[in-house]
Biopython code that builds the backbone (N, CA, C, O; Angstrom):
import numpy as np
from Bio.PDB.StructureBuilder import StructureBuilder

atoms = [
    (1, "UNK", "N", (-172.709, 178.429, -49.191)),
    (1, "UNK", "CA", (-172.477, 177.280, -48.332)),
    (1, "UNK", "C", (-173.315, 176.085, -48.794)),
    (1, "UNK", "O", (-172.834, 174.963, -48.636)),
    (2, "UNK", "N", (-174.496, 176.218, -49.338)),
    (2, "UNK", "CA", (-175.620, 175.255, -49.710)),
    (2, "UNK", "C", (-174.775, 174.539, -50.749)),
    (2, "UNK", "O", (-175.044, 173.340, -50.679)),
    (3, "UNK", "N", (-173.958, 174.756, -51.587)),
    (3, "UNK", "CA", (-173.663, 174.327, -53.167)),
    (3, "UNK", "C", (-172.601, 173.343, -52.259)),
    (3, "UNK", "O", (-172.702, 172.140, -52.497)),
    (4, "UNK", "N", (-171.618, 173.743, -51.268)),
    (4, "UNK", "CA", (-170.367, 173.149, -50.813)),
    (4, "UNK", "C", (-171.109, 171.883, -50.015)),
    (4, "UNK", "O", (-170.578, 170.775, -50.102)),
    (5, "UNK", "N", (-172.162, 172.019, -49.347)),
    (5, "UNK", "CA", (-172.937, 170.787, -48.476)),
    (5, "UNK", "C", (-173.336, 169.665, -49.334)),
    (5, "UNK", "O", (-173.188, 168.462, -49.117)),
    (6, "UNK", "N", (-173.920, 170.312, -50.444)),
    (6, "UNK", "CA", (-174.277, 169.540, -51.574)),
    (6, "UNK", "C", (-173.514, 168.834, -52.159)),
    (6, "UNK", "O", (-173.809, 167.646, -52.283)),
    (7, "UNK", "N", (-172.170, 169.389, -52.756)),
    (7, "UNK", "CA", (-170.996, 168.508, -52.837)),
    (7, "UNK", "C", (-170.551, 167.211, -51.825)),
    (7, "UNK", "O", (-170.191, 166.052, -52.030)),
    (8, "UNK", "N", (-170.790, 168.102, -50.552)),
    (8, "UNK", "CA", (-169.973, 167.308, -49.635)),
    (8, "UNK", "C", (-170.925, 166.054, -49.003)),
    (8, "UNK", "O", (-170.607, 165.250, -48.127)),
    (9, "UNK", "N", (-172.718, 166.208, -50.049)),
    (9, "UNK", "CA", (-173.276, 165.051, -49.617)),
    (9, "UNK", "C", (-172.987, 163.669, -50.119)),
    (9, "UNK", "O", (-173.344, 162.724, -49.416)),
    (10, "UNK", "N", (-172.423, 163.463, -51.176)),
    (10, "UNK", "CA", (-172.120, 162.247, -51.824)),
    (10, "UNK", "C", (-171.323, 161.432, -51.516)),
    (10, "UNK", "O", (-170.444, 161.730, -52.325)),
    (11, "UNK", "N", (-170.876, 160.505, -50.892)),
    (11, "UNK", "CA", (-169.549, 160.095, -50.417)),
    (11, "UNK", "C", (-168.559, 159.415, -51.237)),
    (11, "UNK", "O", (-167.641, 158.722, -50.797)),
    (12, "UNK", "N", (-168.741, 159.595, -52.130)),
    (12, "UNK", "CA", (-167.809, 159.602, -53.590)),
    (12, "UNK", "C", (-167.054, 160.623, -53.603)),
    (12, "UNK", "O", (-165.886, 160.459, -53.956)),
    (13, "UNK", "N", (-167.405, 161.624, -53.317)),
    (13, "UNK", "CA", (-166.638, 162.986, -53.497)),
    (13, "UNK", "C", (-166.343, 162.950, -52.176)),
    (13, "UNK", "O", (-165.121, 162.926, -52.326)),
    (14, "UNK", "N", (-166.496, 162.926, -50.937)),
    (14, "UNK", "CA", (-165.847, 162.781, -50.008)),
    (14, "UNK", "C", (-164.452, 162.161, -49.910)),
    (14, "UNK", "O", (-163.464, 162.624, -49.339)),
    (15, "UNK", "N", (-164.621, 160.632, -50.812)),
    (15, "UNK", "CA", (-163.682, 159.959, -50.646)),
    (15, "UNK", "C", (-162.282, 160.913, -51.715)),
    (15, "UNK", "O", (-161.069, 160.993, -51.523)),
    (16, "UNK", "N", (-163.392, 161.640, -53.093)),
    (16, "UNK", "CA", (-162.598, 162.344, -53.664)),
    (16, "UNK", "C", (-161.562, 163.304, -53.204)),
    (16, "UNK", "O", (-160.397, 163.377, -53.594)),
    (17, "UNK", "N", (-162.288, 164.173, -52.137)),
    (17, "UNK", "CA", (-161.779, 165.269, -51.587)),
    (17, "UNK", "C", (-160.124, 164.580, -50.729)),
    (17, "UNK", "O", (-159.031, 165.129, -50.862)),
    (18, "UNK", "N", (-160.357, 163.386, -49.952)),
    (18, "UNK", "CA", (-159.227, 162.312, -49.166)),
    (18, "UNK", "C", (-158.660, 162.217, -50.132)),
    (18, "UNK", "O", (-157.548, 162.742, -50.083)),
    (19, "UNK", "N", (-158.846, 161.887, -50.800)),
    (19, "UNK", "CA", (-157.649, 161.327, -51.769)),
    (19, "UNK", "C", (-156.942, 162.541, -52.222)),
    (19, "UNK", "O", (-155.742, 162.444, -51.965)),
    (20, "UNK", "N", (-157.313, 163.852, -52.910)),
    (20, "UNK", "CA", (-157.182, 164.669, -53.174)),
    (20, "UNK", "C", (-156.079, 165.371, -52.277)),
    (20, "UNK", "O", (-155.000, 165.695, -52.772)),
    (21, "UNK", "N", (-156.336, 165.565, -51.132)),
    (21, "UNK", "CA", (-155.930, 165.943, -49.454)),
    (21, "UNK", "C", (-154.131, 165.136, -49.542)),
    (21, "UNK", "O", (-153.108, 165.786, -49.327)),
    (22, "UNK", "N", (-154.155, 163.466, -49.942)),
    (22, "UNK", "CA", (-153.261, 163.562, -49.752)),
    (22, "UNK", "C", (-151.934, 163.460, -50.961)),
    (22, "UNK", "O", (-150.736, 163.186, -50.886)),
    (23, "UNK", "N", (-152.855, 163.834, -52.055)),
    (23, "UNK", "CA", (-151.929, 164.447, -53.402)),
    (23, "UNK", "C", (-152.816, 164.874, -54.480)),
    (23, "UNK", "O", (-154.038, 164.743, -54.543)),
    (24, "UNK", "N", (-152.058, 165.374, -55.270)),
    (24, "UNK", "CA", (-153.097, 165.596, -56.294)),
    (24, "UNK", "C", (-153.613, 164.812, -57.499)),
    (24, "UNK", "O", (-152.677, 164.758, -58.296)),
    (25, "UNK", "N", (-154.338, 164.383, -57.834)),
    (25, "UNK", "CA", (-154.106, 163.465, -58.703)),
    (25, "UNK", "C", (-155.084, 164.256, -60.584)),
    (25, "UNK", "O", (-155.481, 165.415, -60.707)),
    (26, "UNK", "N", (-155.178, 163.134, -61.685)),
    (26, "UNK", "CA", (-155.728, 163.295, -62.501)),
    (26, "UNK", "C", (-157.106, 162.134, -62.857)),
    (26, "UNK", "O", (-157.382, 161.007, -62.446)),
    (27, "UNK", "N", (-157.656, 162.956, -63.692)),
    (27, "UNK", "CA", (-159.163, 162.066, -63.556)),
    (27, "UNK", "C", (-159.115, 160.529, -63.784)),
    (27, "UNK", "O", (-159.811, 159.782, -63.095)),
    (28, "UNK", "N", (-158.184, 160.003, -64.877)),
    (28, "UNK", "CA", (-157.658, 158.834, -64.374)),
    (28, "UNK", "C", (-157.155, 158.156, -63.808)),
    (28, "UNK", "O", (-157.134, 156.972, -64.143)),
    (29, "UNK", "N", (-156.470, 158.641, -62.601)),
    (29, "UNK", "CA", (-156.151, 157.750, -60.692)),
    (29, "UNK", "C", (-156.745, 157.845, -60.268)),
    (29, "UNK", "O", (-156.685, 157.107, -59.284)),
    (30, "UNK", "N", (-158.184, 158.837, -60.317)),
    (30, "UNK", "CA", (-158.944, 158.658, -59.650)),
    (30, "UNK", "C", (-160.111, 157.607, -59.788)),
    (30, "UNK", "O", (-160.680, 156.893, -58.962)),
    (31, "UNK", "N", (-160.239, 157.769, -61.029)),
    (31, "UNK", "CA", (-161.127, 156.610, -61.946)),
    (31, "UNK", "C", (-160.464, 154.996, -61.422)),
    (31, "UNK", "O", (-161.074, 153.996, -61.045)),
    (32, "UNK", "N", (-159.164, 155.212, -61.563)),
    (32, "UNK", "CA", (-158.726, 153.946, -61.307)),
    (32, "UNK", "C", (-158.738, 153.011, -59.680)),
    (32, "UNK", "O", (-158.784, 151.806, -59.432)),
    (33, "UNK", "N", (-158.666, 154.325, -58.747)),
    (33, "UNK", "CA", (-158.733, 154.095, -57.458)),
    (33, "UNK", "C", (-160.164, 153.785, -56.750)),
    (33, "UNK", "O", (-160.332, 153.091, -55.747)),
    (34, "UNK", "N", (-161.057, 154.398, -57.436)),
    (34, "UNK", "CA", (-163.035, 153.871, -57.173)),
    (34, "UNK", "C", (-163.542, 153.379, -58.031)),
    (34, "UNK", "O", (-164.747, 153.592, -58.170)),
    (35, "UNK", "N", (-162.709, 152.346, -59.154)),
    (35, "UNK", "CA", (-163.239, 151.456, -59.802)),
    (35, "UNK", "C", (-164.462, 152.144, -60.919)),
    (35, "UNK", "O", (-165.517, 151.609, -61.257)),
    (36, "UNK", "N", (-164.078, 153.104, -61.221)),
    (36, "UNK", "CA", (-165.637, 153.676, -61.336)),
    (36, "UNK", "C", (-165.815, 154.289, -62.977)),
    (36, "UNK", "O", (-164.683, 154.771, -62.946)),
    (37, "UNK", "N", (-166.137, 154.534, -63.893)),
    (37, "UNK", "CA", (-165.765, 155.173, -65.652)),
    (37, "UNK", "C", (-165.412, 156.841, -65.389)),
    (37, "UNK", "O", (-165.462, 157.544, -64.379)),
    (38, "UNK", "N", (-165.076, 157.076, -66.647)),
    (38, "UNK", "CA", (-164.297, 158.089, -66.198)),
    (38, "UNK", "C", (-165.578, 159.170, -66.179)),
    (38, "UNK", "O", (-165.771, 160.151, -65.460)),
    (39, "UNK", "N", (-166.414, 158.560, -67.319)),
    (39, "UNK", "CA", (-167.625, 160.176, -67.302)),
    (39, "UNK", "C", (-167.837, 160.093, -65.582)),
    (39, "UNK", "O", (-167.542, 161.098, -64.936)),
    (40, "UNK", "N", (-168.165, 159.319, -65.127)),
    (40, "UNK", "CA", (-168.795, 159.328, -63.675)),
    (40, "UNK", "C", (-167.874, 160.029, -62.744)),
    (40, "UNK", "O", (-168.505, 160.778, -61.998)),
    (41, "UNK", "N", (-166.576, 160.038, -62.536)),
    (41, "UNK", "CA", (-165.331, 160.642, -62.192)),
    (41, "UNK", "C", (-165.406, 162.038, -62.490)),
    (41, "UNK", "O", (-164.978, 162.811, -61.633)),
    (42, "UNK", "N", (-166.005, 162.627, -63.852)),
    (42, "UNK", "CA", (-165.939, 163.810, -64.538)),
    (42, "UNK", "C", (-166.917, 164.433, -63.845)),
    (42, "UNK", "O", (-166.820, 165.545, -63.324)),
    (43, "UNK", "N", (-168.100, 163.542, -63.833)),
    (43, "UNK", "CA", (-169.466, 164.318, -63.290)),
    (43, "UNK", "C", (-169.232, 164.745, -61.996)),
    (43, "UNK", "O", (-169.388, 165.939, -61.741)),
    (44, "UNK", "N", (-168.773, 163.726, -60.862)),
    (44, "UNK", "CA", (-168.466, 164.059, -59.674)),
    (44, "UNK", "C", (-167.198, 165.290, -59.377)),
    (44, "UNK", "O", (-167.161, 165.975, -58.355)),
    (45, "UNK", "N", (-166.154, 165.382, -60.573)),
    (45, "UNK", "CA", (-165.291, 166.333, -60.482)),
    (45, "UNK", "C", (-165.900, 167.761, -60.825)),
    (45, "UNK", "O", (-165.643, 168.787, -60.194)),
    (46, "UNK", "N", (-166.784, 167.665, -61.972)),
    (46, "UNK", "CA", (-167.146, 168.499, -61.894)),
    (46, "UNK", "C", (-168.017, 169.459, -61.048)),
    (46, "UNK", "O", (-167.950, 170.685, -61.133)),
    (47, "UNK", "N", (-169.191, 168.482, -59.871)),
    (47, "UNK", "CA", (-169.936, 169.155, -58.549)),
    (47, "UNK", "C", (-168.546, 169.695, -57.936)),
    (47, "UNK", "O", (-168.540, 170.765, -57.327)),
    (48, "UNK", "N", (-167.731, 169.175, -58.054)),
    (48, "UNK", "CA", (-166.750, 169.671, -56.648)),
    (48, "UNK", "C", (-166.330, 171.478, -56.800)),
    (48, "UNK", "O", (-166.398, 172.525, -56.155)),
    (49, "UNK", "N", (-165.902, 170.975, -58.043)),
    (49, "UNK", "CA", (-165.426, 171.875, -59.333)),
    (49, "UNK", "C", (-166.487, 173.498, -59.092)),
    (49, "UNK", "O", (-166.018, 174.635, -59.136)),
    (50, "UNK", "N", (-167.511, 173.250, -58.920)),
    (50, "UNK", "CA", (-168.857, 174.214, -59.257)),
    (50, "UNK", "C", (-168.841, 174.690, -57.864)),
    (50, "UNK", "O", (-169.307, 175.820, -57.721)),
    (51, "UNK", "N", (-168.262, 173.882, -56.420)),
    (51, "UNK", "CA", (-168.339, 174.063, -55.248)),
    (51, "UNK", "C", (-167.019, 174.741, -54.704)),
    (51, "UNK", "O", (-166.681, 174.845, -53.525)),
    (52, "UNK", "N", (-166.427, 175.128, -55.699)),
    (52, "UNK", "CA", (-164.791, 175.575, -55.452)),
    (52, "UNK", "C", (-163.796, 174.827, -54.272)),
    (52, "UNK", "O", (-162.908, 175.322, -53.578)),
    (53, "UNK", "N", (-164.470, 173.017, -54.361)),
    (53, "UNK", "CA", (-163.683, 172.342, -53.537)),
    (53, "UNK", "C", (-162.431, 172.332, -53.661)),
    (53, "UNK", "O", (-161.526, 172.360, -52.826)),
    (54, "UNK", "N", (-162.447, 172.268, -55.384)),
    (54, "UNK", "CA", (-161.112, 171.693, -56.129)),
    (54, "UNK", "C", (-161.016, 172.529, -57.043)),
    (54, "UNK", "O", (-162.004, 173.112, -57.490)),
    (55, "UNK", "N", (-159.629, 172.755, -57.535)),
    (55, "UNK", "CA", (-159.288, 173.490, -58.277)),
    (55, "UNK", "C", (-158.342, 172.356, -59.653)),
    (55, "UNK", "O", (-157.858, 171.332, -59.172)),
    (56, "UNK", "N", (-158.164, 172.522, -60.924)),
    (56, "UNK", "CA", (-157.300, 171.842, -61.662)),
    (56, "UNK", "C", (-156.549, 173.036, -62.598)),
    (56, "UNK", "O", (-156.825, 174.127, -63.097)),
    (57, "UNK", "N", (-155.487, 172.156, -62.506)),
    (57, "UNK", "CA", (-154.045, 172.755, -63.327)),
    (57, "UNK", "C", (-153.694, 172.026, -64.592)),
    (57, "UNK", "O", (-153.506, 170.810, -64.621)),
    (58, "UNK", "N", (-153.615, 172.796, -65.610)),
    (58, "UNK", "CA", (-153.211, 171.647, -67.152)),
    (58, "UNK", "C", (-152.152, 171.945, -67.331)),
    (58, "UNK", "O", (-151.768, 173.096, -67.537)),
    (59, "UNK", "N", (-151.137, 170.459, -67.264)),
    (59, "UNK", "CA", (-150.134, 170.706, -67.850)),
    (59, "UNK", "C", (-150.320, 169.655, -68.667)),
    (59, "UNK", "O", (-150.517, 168.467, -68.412)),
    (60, "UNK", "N", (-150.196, 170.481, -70.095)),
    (60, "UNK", "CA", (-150.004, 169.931, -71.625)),
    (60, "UNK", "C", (-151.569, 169.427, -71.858)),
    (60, "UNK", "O", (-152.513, 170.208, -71.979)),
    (61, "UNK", "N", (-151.680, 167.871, -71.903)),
    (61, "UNK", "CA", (-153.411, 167.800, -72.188)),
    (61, "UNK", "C", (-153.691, 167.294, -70.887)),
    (61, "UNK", "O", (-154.900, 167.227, -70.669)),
    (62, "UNK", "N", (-152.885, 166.879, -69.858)),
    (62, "UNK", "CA", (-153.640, 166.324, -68.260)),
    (62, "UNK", "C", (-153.983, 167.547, -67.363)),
    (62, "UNK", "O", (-153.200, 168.471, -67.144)),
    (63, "UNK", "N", (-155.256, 167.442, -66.867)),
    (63, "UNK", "CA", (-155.506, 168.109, -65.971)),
    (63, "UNK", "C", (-155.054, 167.410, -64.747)),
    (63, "UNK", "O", (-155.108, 166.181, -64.754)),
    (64, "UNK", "N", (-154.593, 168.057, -63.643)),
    (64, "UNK", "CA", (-154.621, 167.564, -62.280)),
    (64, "UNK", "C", (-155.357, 168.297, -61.481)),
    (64, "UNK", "O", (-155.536, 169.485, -61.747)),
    (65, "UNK", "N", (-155.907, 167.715, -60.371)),
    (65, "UNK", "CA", (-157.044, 168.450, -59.680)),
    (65, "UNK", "C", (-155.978, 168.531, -58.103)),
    (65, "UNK", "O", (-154.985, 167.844, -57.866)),
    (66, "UNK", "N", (-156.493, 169.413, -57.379)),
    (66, "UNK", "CA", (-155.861, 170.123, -56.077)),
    (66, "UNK", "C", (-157.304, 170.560, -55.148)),
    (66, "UNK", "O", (-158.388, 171.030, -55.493)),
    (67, "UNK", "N", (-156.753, 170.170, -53.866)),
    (67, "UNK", "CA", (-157.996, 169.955, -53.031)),
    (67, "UNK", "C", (-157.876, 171.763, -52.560)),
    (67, "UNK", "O", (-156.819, 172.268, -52.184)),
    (68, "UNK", "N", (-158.985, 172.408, -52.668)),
    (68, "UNK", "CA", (-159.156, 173.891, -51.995)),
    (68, "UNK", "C", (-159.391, 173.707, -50.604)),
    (68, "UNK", "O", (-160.535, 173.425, -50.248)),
    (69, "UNK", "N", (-158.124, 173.870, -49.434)),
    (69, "UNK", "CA", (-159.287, 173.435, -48.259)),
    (69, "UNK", "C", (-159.617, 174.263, -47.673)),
    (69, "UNK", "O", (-160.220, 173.987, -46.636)),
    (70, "UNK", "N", (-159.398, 175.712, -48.024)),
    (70, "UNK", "CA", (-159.636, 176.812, -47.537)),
    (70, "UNK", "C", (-160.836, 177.103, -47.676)),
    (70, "UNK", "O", (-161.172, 178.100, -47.036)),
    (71, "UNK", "N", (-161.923, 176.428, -48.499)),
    (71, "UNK", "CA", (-163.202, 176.611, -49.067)),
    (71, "UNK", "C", (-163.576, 175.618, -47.937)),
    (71, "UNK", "O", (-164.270, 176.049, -47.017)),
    (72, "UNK", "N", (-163.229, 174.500, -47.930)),
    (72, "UNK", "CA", (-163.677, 173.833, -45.891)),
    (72, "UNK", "C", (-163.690, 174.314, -45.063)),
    (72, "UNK", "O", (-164.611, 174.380, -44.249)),
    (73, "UNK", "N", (-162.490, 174.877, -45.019)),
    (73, "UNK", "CA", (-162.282, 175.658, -43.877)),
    (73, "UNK", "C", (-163.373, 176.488, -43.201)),
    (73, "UNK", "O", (-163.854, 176.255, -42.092)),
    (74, "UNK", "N", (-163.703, 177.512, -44.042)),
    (74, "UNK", "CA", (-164.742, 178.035, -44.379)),
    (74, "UNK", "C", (-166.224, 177.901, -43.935)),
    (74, "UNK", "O", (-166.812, 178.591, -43.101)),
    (75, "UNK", "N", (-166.712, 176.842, -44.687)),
    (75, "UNK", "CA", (-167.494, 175.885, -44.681)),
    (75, "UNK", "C", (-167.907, 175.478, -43.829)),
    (75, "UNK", "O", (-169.125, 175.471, -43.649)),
    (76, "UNK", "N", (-166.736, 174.802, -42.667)),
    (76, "UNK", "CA", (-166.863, 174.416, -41.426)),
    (76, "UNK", "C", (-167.013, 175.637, -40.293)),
    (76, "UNK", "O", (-167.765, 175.457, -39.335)),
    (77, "UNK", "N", (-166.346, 176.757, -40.423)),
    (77, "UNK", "CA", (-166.439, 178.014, -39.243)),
    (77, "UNK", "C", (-167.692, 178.624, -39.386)),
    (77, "UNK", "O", (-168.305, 179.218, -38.499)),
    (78, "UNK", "N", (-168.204, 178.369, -41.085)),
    (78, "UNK", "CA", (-169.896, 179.107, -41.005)),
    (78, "UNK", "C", (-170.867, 178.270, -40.223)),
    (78, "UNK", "O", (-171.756, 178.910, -39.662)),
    (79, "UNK", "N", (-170.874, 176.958, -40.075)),
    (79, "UNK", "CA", (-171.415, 175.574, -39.719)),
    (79, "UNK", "C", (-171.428, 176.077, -38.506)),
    (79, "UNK", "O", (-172.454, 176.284, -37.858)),
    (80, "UNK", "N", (-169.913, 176.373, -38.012)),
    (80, "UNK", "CA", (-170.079, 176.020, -36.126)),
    (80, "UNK", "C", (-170.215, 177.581, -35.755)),
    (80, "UNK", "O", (-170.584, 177.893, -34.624)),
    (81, "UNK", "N", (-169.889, 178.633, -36.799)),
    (81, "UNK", "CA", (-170.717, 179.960, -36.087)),
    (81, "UNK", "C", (-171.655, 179.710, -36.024)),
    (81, "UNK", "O", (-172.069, 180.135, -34.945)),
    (82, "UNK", "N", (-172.853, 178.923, -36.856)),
    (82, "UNK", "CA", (-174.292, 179.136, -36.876)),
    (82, "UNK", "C", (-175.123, 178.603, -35.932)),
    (82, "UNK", "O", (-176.302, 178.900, -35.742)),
    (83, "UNK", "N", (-174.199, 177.494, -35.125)),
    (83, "UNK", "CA", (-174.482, 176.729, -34.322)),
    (83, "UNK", "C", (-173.694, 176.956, -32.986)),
    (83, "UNK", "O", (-173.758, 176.126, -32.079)),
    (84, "UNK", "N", (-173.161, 177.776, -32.917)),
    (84, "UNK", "CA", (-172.249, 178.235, -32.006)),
    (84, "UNK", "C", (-171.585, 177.305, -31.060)),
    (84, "UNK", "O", (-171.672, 177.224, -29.835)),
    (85, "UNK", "N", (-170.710, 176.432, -32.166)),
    (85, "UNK", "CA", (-169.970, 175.593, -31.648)),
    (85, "UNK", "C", (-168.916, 176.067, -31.576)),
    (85, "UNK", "O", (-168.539, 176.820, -32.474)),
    (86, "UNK", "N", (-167.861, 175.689, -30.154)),
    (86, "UNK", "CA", (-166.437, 176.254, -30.331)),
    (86, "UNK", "C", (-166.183, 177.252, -29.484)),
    (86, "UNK", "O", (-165.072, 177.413, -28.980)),
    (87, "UNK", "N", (-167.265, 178.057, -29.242)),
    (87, "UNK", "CA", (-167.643, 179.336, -28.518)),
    (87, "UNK", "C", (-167.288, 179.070, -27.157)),
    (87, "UNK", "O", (-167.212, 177.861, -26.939)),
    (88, "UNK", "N", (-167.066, 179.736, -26.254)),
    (88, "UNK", "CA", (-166.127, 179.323, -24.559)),
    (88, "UNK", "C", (-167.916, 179.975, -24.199)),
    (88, "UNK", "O", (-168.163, 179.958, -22.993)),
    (89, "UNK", "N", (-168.481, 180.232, -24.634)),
    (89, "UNK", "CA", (-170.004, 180.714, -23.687)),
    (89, "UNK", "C", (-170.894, 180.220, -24.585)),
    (89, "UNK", "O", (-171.723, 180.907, -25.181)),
    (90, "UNK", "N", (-170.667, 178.409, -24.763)),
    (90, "UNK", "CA", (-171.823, 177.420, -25.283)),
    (90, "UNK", "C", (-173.104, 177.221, -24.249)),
    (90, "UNK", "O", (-173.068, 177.014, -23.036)),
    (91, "UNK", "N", (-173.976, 177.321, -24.919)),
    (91, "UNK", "CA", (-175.503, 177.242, -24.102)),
    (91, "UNK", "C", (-175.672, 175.784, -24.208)),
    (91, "UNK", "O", (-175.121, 175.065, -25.042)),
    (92, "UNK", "N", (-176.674, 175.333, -23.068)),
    (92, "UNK", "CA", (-177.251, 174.142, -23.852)),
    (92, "UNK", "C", (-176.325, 173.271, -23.197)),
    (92, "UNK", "O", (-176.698, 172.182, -22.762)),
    (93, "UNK", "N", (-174.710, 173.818, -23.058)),
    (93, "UNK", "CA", (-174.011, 172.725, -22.655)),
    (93, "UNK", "C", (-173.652, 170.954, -23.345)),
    (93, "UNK", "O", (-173.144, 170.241, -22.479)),
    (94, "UNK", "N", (-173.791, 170.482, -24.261)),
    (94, "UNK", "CA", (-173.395, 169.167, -25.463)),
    (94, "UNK", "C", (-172.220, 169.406, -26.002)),
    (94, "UNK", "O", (-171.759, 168.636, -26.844)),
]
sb = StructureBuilder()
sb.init_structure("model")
sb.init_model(0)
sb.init_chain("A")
sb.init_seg("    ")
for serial, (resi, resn, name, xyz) in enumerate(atoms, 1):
    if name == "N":
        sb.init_residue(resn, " ", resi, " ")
    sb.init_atom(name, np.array(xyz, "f"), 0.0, 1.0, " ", f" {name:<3s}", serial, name[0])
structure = sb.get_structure()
């Protein structure tokens, strides 16, 4: 869970993951959409990459990247078990 938080601290990759969410794209739409070079695009694809946010598919020499959201999913139910959010017998009451 620590590696996926870590990912999910940057808000570059946040915005990555949105964009991602609503197609898939390749490291150059993404580059092109945050203004940003492509190594920097690569570096950030690659944390995601290491966090099993995202997954990529090559067809021919383009990779396209695909958002994992089942690894959120995840992510988020360990979060609110740990905190026992969600639970119908919340303490504390917030």
């Amino acid at each position: 869970m620590q590696t996926v938080l870590k990912a999910l601290a940057h808000p570059m990759r946040r915005d990555i993951l949105a964009m991602l969410r609503a197609a898939p794209c390749n490291a150059s739409q993404i580059a092109d959409k945050f203004d940003v070079t492509k190594p920097t695009v690569s570096g950030h694809l690659n944390i995601l990459m290491d966090a099993d946010l995202i997954s990529q598919v090559r067809n021919g020499t383009t990779l396209t990247y695909h958002i994992r959201l089942s690894v959120l999913e995840e992510t988020l139910g360990g979060l609110m078990g740990m905190f026992d959010i969600g639970n119908n017998n919340e303490k504390n009451g917030n």
